[in-house]
Biopython code that builds the backbone (N, CA, C, O; Angstrom):
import numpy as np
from Bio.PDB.StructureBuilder import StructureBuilder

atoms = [
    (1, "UNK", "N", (-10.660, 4.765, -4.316)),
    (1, "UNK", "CA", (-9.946, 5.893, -4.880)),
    (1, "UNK", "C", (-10.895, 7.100, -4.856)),
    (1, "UNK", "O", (-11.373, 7.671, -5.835)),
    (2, "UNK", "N", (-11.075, 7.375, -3.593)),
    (2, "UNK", "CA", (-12.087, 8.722, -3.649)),
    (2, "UNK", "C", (-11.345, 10.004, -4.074)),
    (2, "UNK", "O", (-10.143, 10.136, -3.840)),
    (3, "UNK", "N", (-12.210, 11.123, -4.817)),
    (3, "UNK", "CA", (-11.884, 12.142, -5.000)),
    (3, "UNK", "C", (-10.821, 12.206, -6.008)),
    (3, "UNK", "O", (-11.401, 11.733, -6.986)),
    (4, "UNK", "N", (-9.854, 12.439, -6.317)),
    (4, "UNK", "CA", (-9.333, 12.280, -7.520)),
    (4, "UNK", "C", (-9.105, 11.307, -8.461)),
    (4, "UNK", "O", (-8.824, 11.554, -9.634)),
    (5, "UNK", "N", (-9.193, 10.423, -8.081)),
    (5, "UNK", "CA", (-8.696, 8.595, -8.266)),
    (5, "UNK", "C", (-7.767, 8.242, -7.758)),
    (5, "UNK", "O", (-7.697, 7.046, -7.474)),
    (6, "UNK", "N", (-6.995, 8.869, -7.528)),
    (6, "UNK", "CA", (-4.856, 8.471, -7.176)),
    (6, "UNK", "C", (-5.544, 7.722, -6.035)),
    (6, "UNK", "O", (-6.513, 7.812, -5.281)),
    (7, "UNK", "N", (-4.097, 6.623, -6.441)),
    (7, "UNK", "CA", (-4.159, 5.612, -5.599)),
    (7, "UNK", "C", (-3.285, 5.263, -5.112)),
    (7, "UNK", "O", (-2.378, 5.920, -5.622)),
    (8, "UNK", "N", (-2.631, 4.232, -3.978)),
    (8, "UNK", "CA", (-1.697, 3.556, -3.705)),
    (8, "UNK", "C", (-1.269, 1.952, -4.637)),
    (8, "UNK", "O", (-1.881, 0.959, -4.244)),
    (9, "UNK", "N", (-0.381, 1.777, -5.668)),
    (9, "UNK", "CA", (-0.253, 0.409, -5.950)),
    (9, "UNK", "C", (0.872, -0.157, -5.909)),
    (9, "UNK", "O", (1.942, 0.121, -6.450)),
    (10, "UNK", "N", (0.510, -1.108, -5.118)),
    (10, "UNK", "CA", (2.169, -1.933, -5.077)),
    (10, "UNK", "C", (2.806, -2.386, -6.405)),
    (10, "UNK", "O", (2.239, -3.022, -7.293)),
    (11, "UNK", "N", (3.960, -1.992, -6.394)),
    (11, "UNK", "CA", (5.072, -2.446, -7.657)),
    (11, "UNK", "C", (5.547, -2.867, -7.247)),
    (11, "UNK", "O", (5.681, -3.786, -8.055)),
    (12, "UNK", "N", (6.554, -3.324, -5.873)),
    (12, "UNK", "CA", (7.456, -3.907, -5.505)),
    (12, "UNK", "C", (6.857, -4.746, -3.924)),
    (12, "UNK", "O", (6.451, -4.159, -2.921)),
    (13, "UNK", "N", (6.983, -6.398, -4.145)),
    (13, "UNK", "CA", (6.299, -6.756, -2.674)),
    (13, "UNK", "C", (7.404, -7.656, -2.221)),
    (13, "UNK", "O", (7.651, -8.684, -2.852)),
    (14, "UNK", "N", (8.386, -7.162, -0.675)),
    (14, "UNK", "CA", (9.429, -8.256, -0.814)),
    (14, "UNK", "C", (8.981, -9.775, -0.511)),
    (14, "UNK", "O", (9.727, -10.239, 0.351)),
    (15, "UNK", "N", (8.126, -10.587, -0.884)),
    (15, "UNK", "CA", (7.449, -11.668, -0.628)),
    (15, "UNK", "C", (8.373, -12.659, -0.455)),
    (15, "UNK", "O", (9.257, -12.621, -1.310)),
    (16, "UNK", "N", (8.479, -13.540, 0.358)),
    (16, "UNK", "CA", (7.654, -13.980, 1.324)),
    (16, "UNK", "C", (7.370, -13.372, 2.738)),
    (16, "UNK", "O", (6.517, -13.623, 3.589)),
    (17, "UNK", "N", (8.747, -12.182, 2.648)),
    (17, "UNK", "CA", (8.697, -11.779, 3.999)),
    (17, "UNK", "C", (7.252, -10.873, 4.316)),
    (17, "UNK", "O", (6.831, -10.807, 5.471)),
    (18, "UNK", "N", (6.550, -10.197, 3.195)),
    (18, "UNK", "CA", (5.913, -9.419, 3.477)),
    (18, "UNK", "C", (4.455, -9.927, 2.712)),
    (18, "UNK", "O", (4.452, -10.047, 1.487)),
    (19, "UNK", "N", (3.399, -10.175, 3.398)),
    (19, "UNK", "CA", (1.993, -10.549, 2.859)),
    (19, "UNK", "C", (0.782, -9.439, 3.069)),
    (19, "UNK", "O", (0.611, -8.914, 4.169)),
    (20, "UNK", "N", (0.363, -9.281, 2.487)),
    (20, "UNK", "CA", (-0.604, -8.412, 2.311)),
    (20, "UNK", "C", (-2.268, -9.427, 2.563)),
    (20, "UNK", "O", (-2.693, -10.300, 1.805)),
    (21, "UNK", "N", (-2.795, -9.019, 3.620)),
    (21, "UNK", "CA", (-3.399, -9.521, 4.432)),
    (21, "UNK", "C", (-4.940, -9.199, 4.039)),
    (21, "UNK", "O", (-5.722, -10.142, 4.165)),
    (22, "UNK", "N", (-5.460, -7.950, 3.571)),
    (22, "UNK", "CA", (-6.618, -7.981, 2.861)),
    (22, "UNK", "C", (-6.596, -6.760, 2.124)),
    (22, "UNK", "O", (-5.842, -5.881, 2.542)),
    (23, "UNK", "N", (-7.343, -6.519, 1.013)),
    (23, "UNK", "CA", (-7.290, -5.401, -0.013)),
    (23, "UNK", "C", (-7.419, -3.782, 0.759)),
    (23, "UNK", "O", (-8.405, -3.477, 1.431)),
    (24, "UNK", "N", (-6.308, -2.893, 0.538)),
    (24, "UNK", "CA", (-6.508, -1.867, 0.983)),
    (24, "UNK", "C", (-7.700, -0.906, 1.072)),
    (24, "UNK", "O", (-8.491, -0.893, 0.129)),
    (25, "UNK", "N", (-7.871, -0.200, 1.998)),
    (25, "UNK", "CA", (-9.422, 0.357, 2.515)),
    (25, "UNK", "C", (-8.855, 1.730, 2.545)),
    (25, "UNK", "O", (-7.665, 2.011, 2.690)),
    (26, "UNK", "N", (-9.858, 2.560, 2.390)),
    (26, "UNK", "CA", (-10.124, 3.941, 1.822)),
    (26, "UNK", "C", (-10.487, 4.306, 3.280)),
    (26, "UNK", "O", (-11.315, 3.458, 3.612)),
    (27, "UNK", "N", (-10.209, 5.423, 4.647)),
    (27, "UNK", "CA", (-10.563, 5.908, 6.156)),
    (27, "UNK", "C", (-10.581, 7.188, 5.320)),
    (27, "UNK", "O", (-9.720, 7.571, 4.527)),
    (28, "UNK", "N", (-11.926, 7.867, 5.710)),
    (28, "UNK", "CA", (-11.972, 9.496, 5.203)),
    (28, "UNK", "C", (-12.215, 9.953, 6.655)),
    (28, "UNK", "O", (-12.774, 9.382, 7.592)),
    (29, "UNK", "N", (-11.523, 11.364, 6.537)),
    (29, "UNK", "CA", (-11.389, 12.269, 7.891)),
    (29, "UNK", "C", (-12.472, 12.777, 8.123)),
    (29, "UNK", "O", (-12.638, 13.344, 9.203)),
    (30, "UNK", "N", (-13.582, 12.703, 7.095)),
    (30, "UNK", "CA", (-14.883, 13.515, 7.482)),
    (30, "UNK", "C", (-15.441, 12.641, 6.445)),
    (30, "UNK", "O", (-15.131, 12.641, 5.254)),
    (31, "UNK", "N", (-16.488, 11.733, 7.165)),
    (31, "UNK", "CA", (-17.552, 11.021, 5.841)),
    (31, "UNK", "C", (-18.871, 11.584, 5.528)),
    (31, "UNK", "O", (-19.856, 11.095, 4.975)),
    (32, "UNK", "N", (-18.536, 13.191, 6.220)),
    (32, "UNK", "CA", (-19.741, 13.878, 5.298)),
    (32, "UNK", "C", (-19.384, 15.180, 4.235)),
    (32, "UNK", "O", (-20.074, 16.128, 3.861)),
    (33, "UNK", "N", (-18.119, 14.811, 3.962)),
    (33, "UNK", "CA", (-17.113, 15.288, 2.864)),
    (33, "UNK", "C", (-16.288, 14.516, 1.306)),
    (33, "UNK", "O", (-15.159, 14.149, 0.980)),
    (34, "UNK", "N", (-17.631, 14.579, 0.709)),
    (34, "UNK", "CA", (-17.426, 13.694, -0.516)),
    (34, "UNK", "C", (-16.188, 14.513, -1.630)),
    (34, "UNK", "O", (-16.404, 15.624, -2.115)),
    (35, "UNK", "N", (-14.879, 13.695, -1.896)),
    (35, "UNK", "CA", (-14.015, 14.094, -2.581)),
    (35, "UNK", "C", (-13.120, 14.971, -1.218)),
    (35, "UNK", "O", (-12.415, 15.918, -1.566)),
    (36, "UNK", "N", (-13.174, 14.681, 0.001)),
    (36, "UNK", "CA", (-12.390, 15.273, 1.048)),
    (36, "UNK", "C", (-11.070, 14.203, 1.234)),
    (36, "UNK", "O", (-10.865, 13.530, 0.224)),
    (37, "UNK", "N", (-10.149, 13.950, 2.375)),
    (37, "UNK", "CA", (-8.830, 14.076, 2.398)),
    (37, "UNK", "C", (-9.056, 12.353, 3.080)),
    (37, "UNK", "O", (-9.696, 11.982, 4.064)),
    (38, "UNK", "N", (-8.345, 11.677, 2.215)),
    (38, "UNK", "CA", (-8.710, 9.767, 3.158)),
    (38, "UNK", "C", (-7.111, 9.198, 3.084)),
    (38, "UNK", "O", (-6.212, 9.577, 2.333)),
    (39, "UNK", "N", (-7.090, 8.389, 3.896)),
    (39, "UNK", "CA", (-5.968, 8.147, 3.890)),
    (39, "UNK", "C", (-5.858, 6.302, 3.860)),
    (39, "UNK", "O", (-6.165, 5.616, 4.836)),
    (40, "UNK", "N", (-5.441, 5.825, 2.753)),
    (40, "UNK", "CA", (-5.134, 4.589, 2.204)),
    (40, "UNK", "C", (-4.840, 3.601, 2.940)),
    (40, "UNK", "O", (-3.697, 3.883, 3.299)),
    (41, "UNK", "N", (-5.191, 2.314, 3.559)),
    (41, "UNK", "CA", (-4.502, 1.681, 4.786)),
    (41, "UNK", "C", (-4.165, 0.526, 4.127)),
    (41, "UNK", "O", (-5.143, -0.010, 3.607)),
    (42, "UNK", "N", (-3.176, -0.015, 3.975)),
    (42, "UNK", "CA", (-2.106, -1.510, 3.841)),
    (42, "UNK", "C", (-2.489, -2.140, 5.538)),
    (42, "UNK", "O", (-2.510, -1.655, 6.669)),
    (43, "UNK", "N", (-2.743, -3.427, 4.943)),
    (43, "UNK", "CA", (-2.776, -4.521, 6.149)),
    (43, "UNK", "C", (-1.935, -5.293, 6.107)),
    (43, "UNK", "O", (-2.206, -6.163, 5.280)),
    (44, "UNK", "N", (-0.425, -5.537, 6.887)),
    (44, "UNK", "CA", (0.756, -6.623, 6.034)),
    (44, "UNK", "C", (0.706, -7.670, 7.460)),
    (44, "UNK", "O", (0.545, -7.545, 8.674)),
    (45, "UNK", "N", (0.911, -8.583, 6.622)),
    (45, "UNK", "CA", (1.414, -9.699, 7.746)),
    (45, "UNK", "C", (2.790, -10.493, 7.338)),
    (45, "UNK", "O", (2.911, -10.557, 6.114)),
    (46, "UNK", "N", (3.847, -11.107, 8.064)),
    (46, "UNK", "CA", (4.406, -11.613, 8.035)),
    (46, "UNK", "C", (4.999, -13.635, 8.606)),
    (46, "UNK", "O", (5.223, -13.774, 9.809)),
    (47, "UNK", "N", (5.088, -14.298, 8.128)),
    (47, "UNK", "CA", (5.597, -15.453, 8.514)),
    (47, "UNK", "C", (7.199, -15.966, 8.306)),
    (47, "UNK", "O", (7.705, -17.044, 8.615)),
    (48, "UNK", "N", (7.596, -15.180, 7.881)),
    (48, "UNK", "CA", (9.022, -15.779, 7.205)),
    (48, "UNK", "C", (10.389, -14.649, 7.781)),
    (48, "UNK", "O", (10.356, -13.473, 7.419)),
    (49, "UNK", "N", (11.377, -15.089, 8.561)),
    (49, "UNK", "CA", (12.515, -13.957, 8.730)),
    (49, "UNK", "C", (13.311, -13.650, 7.552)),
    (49, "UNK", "O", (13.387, -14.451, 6.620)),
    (50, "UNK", "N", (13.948, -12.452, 7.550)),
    (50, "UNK", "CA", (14.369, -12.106, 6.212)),
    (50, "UNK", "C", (14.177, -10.630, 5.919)),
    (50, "UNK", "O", (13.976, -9.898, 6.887)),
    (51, "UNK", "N", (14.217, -10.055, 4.590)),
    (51, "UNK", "CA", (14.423, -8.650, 4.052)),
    (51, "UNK", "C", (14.185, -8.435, 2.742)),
    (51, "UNK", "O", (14.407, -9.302, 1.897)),
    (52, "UNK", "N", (13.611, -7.006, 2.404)),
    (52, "UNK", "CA", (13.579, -7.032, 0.709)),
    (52, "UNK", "C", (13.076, -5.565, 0.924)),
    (52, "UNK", "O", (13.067, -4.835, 1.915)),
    (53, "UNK", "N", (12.750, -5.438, -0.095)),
    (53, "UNK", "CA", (12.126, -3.625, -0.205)),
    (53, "UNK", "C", (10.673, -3.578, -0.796)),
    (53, "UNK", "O", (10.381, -4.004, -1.913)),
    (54, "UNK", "N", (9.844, -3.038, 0.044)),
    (54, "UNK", "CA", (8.495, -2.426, -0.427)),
    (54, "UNK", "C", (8.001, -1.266, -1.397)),
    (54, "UNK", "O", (8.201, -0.154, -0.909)),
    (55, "UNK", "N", (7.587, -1.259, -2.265)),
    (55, "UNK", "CA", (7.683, -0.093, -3.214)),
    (55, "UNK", "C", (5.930, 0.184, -3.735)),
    (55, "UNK", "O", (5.204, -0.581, -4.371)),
    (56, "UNK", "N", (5.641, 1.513, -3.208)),
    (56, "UNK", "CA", (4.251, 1.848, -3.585)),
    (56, "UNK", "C", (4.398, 3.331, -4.377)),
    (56, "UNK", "O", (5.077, 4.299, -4.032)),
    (57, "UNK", "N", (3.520, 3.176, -5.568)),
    (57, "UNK", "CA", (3.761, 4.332, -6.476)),
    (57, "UNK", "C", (2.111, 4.748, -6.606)),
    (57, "UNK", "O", (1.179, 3.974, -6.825)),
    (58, "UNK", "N", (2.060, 6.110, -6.415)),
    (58, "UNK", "CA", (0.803, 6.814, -5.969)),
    (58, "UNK", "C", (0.362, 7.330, -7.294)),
    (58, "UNK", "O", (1.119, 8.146, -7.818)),
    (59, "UNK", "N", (-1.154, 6.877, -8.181)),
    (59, "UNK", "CA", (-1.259, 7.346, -9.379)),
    (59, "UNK", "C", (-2.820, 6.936, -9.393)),
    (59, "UNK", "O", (-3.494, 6.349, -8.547)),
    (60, "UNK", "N", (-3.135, 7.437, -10.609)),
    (60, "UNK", "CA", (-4.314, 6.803, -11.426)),
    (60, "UNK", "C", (-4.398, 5.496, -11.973)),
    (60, "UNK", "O", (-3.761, 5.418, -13.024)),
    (61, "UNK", "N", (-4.896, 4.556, -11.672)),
    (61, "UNK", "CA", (-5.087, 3.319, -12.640)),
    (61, "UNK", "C", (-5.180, 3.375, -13.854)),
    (61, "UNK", "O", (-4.557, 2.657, -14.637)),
    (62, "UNK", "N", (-5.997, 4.266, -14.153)),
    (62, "UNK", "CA", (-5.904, 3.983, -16.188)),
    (62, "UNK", "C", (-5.051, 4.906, -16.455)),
    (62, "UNK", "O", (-4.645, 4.582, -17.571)),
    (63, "UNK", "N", (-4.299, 6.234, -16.028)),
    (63, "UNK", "CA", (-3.761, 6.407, -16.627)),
    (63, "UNK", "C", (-1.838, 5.496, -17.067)),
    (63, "UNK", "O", (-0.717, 5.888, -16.740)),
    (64, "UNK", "N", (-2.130, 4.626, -17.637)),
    (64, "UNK", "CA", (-1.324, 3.353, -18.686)),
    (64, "UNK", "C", (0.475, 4.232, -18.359)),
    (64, "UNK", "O", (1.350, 4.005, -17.522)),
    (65, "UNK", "N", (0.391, 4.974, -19.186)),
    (65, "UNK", "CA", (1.828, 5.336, -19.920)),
    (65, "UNK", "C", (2.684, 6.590, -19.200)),
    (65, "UNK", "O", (3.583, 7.107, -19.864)),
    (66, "UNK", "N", (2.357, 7.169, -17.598)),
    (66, "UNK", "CA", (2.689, 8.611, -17.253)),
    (66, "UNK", "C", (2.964, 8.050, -15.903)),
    (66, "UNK", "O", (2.427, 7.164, -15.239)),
    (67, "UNK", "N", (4.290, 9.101, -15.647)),
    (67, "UNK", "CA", (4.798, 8.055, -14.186)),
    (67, "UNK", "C", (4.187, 8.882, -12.600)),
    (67, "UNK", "O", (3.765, 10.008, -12.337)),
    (68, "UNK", "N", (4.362, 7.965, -12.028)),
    (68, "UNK", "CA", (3.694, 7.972, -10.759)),
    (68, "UNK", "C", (3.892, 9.761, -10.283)),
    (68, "UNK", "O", (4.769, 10.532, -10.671)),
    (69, "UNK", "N", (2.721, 10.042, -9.308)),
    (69, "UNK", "CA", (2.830, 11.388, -8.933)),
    (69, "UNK", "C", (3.939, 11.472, -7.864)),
    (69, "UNK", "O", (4.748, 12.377, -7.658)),
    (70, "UNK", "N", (3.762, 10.268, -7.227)),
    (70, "UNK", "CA", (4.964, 9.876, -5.921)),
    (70, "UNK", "C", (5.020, 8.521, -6.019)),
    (70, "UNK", "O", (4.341, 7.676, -6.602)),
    (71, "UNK", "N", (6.120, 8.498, -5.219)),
    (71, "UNK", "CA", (6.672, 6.961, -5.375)),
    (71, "UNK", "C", (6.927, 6.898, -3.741)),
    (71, "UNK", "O", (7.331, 7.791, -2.996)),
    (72, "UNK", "N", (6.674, 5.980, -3.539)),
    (72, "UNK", "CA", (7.266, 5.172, -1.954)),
    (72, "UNK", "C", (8.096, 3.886, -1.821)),
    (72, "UNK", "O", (8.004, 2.927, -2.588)),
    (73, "UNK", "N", (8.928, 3.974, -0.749)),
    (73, "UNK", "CA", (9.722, 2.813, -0.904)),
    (73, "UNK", "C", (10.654, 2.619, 0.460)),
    (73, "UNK", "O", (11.635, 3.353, 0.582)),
    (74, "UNK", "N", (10.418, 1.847, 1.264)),
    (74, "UNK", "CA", (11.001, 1.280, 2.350)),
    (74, "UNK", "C", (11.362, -0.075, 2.470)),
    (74, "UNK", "O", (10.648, -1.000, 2.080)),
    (75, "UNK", "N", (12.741, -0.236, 3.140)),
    (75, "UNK", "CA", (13.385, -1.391, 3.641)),
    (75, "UNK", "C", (12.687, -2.062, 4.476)),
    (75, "UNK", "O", (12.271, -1.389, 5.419)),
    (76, "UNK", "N", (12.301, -3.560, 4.472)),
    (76, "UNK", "CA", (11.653, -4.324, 5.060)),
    (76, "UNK", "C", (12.137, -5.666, 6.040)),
    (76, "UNK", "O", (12.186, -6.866, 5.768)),
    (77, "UNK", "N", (12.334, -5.225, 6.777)),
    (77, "UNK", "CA", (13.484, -6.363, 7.774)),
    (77, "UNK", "C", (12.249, -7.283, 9.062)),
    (77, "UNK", "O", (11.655, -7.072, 10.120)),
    (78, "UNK", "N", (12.396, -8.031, 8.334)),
    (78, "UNK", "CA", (11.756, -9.464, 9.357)),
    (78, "UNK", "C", (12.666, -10.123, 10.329)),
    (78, "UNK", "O", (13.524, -10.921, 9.951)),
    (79, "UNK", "N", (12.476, -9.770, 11.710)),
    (79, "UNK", "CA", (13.504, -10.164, 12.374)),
    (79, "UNK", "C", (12.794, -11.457, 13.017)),
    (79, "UNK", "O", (13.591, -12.394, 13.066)),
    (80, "UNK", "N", (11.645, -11.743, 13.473)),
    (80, "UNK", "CA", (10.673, -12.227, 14.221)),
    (80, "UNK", "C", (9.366, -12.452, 13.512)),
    (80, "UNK", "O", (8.329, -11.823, 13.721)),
    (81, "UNK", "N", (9.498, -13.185, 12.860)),
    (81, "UNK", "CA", (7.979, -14.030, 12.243)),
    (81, "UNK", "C", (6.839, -14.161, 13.076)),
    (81, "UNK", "O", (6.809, -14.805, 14.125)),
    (82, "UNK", "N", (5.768, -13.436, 12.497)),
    (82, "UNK", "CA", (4.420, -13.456, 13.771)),
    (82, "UNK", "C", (3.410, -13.899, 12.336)),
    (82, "UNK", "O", (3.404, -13.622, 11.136)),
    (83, "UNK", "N", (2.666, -14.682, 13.210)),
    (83, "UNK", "CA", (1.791, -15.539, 12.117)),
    (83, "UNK", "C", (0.646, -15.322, 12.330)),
    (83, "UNK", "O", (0.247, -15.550, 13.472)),
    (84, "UNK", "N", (-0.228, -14.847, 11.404)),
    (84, "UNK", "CA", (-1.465, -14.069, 11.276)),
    (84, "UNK", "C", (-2.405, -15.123, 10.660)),
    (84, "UNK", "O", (-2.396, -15.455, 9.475)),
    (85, "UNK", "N", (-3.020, -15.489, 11.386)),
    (85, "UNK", "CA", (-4.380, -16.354, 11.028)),
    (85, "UNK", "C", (-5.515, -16.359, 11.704)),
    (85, "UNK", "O", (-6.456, -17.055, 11.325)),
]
sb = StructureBuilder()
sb.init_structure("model")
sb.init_model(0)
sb.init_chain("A")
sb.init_seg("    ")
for serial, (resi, resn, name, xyz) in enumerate(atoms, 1):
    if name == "N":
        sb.init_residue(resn, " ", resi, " ")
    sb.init_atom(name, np.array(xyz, "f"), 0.0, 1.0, " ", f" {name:<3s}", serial, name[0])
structure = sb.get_structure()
């Protein structure tokens, strides 16, 4: 969570169709720009055909009780199971 803290956190995972493959990583556009512009990367994998909805809400971790600055949310359609190991 560089530079402001806001983060990406999943609230909604349509599981099984959708697996999250290793903990999201922080890519900054300039890494000799501390508190500059990075962009959040999700790694998903899938094994299972099927559908559900993905939902990521963009915020601070501690702040507890105040709602997300943005919210994200896309339809997730598994047509073709590809197995990631």
């Amino acid at each position: 969570i560089p530079g402001t803290g806001y983060g990406w956190q999943m609230i909604k995972n349509p599981t099984p169709y959708l697996s999250l493959i290793e903990p999201p990583i922080f890519e900054q556009a300039d890494q000799n720009k501390l508190g500059g512009p990075a962009t959040e990367v999700f790694r998903f994998g899938t094994s299972v055909v099927g559908s559900g909805e993905l939902e990521l809400d963009y915020r601070r971790p501690w702040e507890k009780n105040v709602p997300p600055d943005q919210v994200f949310r896309v339809k997730i359609i598994v047509r073709e199971a590809l197995h990631t190991e």
